[in-house]
C-alpha positions in Angstrom: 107.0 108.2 81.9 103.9 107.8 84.0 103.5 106.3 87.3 101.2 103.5 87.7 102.1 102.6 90.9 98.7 102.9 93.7 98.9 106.1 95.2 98.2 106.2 98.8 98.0 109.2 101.4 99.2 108.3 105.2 97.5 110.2 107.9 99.1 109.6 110.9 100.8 111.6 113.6 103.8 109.9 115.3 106.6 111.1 112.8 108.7 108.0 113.5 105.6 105.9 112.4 104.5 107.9 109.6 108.0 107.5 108.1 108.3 103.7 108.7 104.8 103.9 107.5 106.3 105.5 104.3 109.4 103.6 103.8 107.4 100.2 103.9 105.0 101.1 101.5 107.4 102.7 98.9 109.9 99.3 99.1 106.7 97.6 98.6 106.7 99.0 95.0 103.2 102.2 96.6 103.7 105.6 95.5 103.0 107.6 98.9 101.9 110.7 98.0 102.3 112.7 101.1 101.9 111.9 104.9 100.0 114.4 107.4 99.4 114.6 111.0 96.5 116.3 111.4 93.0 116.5 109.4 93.3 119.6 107.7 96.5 119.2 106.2 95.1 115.6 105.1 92.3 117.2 103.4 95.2 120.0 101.4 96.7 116.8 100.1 93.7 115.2 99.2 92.5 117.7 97.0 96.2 118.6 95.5 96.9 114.9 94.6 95.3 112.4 93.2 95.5 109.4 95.6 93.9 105.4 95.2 93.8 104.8 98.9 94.3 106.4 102.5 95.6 105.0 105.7 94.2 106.8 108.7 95.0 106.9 112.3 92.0 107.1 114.5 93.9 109.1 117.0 95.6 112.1 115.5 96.3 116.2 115.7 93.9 118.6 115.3 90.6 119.3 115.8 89.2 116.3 113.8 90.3 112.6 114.5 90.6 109.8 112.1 87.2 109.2 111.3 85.9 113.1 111.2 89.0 113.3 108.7 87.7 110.5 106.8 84.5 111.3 106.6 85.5 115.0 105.4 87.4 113.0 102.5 85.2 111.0 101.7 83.0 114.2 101.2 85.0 114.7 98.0 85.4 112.0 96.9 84.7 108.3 97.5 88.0 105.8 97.9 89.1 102.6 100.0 89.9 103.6 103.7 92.1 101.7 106.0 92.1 102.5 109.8 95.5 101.9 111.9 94.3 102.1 115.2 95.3 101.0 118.7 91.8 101.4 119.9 89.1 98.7 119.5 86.5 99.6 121.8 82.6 99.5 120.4 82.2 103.3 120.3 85.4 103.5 118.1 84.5 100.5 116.0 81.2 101.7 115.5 81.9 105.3 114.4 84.3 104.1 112.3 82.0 101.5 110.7 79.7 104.6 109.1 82.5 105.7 106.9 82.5 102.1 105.4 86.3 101.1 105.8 87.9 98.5 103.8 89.8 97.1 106.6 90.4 98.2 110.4 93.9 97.2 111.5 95.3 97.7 114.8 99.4 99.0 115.6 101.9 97.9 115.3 100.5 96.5 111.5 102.6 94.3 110.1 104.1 94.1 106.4 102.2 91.4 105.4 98.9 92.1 107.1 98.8 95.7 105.5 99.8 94.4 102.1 96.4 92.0 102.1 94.7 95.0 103.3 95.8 97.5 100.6 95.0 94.6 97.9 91.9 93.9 99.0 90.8 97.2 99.2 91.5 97.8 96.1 90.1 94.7 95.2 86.7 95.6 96.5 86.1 99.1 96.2 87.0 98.6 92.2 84.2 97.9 90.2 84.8 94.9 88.4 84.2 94.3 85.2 83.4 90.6 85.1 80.9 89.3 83.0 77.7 88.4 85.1 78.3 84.1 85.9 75.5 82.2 86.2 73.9 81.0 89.4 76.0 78.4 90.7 75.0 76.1 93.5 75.6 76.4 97.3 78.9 75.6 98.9 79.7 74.3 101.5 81.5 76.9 103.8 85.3 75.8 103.5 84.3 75.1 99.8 83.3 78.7 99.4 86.0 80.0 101.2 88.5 78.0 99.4 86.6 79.5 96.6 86.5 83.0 96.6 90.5 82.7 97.9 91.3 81.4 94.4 89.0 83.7 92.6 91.0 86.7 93.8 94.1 85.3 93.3 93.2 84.4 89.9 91.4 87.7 89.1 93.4 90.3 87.2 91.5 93.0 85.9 89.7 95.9 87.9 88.7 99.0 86.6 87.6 102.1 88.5 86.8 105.2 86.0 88.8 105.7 82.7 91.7 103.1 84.3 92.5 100.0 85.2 94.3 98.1 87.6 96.4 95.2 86.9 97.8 92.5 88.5 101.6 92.5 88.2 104.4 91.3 90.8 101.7 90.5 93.3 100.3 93.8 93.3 97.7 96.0 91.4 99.2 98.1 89.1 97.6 101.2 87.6 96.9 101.7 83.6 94.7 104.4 81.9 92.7 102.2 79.6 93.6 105.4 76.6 97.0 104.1 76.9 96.5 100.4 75.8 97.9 100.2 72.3 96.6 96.2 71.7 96.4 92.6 72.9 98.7 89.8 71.6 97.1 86.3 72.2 99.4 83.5 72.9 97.5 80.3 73.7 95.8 80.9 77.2 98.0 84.2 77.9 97.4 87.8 76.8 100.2 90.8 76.0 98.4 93.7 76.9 100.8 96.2 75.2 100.9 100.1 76.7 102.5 103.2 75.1 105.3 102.3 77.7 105.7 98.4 78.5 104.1 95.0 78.2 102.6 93.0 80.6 101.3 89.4 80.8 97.9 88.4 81.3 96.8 84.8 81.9 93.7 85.0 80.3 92.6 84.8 76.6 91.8 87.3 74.5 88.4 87.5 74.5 88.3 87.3 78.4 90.5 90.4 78.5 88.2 91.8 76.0 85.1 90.9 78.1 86.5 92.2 81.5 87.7 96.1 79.8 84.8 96.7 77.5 86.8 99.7 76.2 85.1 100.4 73.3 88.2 101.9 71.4 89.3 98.3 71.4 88.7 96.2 68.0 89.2 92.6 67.3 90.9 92.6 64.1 92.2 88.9 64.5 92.0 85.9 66.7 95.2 86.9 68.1 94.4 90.8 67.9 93.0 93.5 69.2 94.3 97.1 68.5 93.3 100.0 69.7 91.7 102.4 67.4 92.8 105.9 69.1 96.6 104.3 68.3 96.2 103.1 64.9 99.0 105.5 62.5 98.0 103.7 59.2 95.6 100.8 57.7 94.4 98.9 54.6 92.5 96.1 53.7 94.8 93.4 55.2 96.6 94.9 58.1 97.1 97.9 60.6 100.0 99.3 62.2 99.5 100.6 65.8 102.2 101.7 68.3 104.3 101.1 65.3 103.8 97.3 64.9 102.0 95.9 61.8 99.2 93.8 62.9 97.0 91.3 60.3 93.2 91.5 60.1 92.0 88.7 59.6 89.1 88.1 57.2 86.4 87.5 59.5 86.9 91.0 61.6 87.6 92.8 58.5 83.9 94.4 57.6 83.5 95.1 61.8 86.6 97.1 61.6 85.9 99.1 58.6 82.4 100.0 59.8 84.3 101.9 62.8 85.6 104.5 60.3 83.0 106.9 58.7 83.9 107.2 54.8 83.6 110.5 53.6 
């Protein structure tokens, strides 16, 4: 079974921190994938695992610090970063500013502040796949902020790559968008069904459709959509995928059959 859990790389080097660093994290439903204290080892585990996010004391081992670690990283590949730092002095802040962080926290952080951080993060450094809203008026400025509070905690869907990220239990969940098998509409809710579980979207259909654009994905009803690398067997009237029989409905019938090249 896979793990979709956001994988996240500590850097820090107080051992008693790192661990508490760990443990947190892990009973908040993260997969850490390792913890190192110095830059070096942070860059082996960088490029042996694949990790979502990185949580970086400033102040650590070696002979680079936080943000020369970072940077390094960042090198190889670009992710969220989060800074845990008991210095805030300008030079600091501004060094670490070039490396683009998602959020700069200083110690002790607390359960709830690095939980906003870590979804944010992922929030923003996803690319989203909304469909482009039209110009809406100004707000005014607790209007706006009131605003973009219930647009991200209303907001579901990010993708970043070939995956996705899902909200689920008050966190983002990771799904490879191959593994989608189809969407069930139920009203205003959407099943998004995987190889290995179900989860619960509250959005229609067509919304879910709009925010993947996975191409692989077919509309074969109004409350359909299956995904064509799944489907074991078809004919005019109805498809079986993931080993449910799904209708298609007359309307999507002709799109679907054009997806198949008749030889």
């Amino acid at each position: 079974m896979s793990d979709n859990r956001v994988r996240i790389l500590i850097i820090e080097d107080e051992a008693v921190l790192a661990m508490d660093l760990c443990d947190t994290l892990e009973a908040e439903g993260y997969l850490v994938v390792g913890t190192a204290s110095n830059g070096r080892r942070a860059l082996e585990l960088f490029q042996a695992n694949a990790v979502d996010l990185v949580l970086c004391d400033i102040q650590i081992k070696g002979e680079w610090d936080g943000i020369e670690t970072v940077t390094r990283l960042l090198a190889l590949r670009p992710l969220p970063v989060i800074y845990l730092s008991a210095l805030a002095d300008k030079d600091t802040l501004d060094r670490a500013l070039k490396t683009t962080p998602a959020a700069y926290l200083t110690k002790p952080a607390t359960i709830a502040g690095l939980r906003v951080a870590i979804e944010l993060a992922v929030h923003t450094f996803a690319r989203h796949v909304l469909p482009a809203a039209p110009a809406a008026p100004a707000l005014e400025p607790d209007l706006a902020t009131a605003a973009a509070k219930d647009t991200l905690s209303r907001e579901t869907i990010l993708q970043l790559d070939d995956h996705v990220f899902i909200k689920h239990n008050y966190q983002f969940i990771r799904l490879a968008l191959r593994d989608i098998v189809l969407l069930e509409a139920d009203n205003t809710y959407t099943s998004l069904v995987t190889t290995e579980r179900k989860y619960a979207l509250r959005l229609t259909i067509s919304a879910v459709l709009d925010r993947l654009r996975f191409p692989p994905l077919l509309r074969v009803h109004r409350s359909y959509a299956i995904n064509s690398q799944h489907i074991e067997a078809f004919n005019e009237h109805e498809a079986t995928v993931g080993g449910q029989v799904v209708p298609i409905g007359r309307q999507y019938k002709d799109a679907f059959l054009q997806q198949f090249q008749f030889r």
